[in-house]
C-alpha positions as semicolon CSV with decimal commas, in nm:
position;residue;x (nm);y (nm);z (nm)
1;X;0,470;-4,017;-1,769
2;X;0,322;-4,297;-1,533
3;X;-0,049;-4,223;-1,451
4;X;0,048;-4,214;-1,088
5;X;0,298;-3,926;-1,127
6;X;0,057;-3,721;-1,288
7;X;-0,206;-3,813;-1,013
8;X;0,018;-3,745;-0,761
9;X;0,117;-3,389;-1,016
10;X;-0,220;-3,283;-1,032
11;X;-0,293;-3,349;-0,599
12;X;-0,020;-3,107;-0,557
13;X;-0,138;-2,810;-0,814
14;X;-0,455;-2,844;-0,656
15;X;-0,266;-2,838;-0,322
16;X;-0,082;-2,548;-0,396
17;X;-0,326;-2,335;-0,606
18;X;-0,526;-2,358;-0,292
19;X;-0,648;-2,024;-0,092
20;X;-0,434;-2,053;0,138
21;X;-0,200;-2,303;-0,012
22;X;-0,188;-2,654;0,192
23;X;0,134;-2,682;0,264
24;X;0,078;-3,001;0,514
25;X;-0,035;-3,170;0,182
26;X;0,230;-3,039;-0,021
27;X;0,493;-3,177;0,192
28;X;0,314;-3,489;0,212
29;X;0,319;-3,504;-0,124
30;X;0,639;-3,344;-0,272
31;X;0,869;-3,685;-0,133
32;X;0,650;-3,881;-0,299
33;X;0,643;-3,698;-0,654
34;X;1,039;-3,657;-0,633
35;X;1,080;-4,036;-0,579
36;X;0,850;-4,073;-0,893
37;X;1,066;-3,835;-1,113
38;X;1,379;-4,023;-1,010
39;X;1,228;-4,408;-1,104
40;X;1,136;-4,190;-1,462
41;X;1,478;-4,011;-1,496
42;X;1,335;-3,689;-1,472
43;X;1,499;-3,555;-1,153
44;X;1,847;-3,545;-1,361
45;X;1,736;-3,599;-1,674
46;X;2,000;-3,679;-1,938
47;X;1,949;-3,744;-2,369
48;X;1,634;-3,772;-2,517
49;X;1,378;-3,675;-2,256
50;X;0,993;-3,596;-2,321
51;X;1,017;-3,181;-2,316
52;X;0,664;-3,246;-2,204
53;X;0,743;-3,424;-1,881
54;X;1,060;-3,229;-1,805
55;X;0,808;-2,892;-1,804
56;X;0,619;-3,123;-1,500
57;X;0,960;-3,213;-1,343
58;X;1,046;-2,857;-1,309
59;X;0,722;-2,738;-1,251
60;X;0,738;-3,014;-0,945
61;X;1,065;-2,880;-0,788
62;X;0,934;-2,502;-0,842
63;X;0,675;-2,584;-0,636
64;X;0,827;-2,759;-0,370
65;X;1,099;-2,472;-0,360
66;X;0,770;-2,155;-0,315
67;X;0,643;-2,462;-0,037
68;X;1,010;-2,475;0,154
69;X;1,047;-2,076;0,163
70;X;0,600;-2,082;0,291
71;X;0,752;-2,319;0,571
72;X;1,033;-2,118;0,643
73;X;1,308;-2,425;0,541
74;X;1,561;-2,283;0,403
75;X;1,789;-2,581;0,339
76;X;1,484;-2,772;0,179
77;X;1,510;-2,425;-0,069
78;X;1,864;-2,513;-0,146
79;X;1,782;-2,825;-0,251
80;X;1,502;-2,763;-0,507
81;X;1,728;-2,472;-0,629
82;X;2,013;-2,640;-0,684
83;X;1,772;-2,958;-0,843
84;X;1,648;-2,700;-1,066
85;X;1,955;-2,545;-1,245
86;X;1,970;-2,866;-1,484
87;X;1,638;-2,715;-1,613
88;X;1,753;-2,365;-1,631
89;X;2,062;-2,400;-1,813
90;X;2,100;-2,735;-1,991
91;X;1,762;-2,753;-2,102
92;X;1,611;-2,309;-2,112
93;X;1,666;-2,326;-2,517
94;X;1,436;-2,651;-2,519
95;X;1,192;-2,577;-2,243
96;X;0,944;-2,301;-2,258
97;X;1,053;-2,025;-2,011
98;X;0,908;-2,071;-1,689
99;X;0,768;-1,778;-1,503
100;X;0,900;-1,900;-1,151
101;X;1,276;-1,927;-1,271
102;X;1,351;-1,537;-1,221
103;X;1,172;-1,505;-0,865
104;X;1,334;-1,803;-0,791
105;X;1,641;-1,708;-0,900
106;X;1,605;-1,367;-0,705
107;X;1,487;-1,553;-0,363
108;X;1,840;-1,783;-0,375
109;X;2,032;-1,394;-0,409
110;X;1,861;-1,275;-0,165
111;X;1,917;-1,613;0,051
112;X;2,290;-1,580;-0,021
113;X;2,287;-1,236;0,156
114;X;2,085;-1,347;0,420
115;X;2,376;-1,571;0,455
116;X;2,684;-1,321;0,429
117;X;2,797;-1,494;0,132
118;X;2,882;-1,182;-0,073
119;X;3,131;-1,380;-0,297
120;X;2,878;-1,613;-0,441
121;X;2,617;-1,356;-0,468
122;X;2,821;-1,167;-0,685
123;X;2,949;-1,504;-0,897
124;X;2,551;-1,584;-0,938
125;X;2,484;-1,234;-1,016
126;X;2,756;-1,266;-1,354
127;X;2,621;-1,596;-1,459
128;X;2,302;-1,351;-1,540
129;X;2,272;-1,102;-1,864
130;X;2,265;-0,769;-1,756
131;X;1,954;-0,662;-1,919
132;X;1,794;-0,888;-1,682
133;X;1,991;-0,758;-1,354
134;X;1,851;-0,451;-1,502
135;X;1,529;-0,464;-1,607
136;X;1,412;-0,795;-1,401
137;X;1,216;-0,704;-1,086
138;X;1,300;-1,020;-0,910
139;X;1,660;-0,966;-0,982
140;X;1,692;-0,612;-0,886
141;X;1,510;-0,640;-0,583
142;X;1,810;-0,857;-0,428
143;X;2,062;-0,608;-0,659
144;X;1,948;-0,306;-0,427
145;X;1,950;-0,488;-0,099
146;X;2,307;-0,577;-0,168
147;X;2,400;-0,191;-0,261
148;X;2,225;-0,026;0,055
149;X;2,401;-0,297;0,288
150;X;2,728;-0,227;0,143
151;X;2,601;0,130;0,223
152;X;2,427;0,101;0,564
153;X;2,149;0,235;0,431
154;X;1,927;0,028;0,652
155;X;1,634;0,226;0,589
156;X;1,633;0,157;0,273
157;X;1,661;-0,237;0,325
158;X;1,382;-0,214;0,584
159;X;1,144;-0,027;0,363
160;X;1,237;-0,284;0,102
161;X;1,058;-0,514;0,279
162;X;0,683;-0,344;0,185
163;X;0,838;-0,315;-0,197
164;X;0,885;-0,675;-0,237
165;X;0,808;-0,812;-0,581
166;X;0,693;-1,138;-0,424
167;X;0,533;-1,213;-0,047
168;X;0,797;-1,520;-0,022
169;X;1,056;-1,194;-0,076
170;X;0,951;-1,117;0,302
171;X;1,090;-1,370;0,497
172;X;1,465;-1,346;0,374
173;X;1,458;-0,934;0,410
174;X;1,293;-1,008;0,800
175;X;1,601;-1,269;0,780
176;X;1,863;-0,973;0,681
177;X;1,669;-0,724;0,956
178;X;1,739;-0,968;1,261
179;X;2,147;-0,924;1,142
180;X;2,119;-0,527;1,108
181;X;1,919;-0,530;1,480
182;X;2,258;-0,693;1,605
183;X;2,428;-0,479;1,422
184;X;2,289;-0,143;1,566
185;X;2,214;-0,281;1,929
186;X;2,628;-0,333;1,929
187;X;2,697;0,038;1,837
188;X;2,427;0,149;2,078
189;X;2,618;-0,030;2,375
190;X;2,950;0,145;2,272
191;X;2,767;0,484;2,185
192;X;2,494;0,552;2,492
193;X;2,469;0,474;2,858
194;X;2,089;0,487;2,819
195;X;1,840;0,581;2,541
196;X;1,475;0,656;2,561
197;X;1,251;0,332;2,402
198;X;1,085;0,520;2,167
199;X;1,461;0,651;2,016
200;X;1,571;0,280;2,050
201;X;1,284;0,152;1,884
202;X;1,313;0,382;1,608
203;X;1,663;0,336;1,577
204;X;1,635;-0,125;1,593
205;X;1,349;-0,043;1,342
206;X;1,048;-0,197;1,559
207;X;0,695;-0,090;1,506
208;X;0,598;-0,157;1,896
209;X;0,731;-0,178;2,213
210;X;0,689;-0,526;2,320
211;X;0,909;-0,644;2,016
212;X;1,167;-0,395;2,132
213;X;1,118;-0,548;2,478
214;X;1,212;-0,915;2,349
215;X;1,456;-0,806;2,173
216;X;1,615;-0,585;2,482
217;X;1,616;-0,928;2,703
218;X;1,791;-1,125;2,451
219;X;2,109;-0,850;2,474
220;X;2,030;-0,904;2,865
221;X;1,951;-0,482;2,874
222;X;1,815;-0,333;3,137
223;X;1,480;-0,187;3,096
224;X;1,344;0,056;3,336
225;X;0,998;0,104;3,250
226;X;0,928;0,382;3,537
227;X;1,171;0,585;3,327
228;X;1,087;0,445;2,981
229;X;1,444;0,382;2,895
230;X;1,693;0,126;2,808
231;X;2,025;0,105;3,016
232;X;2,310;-0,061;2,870
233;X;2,589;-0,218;3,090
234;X;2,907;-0,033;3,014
235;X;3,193;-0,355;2,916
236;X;3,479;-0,129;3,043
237;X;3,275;-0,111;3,393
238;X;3,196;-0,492;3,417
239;X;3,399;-0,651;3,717
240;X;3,711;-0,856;3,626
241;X;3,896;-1,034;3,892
242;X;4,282;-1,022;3,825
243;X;4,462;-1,394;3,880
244;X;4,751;-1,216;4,103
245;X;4,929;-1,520;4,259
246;X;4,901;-1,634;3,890
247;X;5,109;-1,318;3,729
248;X;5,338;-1,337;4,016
249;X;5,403;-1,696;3,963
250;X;5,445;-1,668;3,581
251;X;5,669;-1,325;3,610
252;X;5,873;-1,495;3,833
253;X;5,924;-1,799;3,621
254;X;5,985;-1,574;3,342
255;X;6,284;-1,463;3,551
256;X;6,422;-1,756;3,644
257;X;6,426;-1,877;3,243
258;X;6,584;-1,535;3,177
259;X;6,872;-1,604;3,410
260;X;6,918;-1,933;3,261
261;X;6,969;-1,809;2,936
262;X;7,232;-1,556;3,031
């Protein structure tokens, strides 16, 4: 490996390791280290390779892929994920086992819920042995989520959130909570003319009122405050102007065509 590369390698452990991690310098630095491993074949490697420098490659792209979920960049995620399965397949009976592959590995199930793509999560899921969906924290974590969606247990799914087996864990279960707020705020305006804000709050699974209070203007409810209470507009009693000369016209063209044909 170039002396550069491992300069560059080293900059970023010391990056990450960091209390808090620096992820201004990771970022900074990850482009740089990923151009490296591609002049020295390492990004794809193929035949004889240095198992020594592949463990750096992948140790690399598992670090950029904990920086991309810390900065909330999904697609960057992707990326590294999909960068690393050449590592975790082709080369797992040649490479040490890394102790990032599994929560890595869980964080891309759990991003494929977040996502509503049930299909792949379940062809990912198969590609695994099922001691490991078992027994794997990382793996079961997004194995549960899956079941109490499936079930509406929401509770369950919110709670989840404090059980995490990793703090990066966190920002895809927030991610599935934002889709089960929707979810709930839709049967609320169906179900209730009005409900008290400490009921909806419980209900939309917010700890205080003001989040409930963002999240009430972005439905466009009506809050009345005096009466602590959230009024939702009723679709079947929204005005809707009916286009009369426009049914007349088209009935009576109707008619004519009618005629015509018999």
């Amino acid at each position: 490996m170039a002396s550069q590369l491992k300069s560059l390698y080293e900059d970023l452990g010391r990056s990450f390791y960091s209390k808090p991690s620096d992820l201004k310098k990771c970022a900074a630095l990850l482009p740089r280290l990923k151009i490296g491993l591609i002049e020295a074949g390492l990004l794809l490697p193929q035949g004889d390779v240095n198992l020594g420098d592949l463990v750096v490659a992948r140790d690399i792209l598992e670090i950029g892929a904990f920086c991309s979920i810390r900065s909330r960049d999904v697609p960057s995620f992707d990326r590294y994920f999909s960068q690393l399965q050449t590592f975790y397949t082709d080369y797992s009976e040649s490479l040490p086992p890394s102790k990032r592959e599994y929560p890595i590995r869980g964080l891309n199930l759990i991003r494929l819920l977040t996502q509503n793509r049930i299909a792949d999560f379940h062809t990912t899921l198969e590609s695994l042995d099922a001691d490991v969906i078992a027994e794997n924290p990382f793996i079961r974590h997004p194995v549960n989520l899956e079941r109490w969606l499936m079930e509406g247990s929401y509770s369950k799914v919110w709670n989840a959130r404090e059980e995490a087996p990793a703090e990066e864990y966190k920002f895809f279960v927030d991610s599935l909570m934002g889709t089960i707020r929707n979810e709930i705020a839709s049967c609320e305006e169906v179900a209730y003319e009005s409900l008290p804000l400490k009921d909806a709050a419980t209900l939309l699974f917010f700890t205080n009122q003001s989040e409930l209070l963002k999240f009430a203007q972005t439905r466009g409810w009506q809050v009345d405050l005096t009466g602590a209470k959230i009024l939702f507009k009723k679709k079947g009693e929204e005005k809707m102007e009916i286009p009369k000369q426009r049914l007349i016209a088209a009935s009576l063209a109707y008619a004519r065509e009618l005629e015509q044909i018999v």
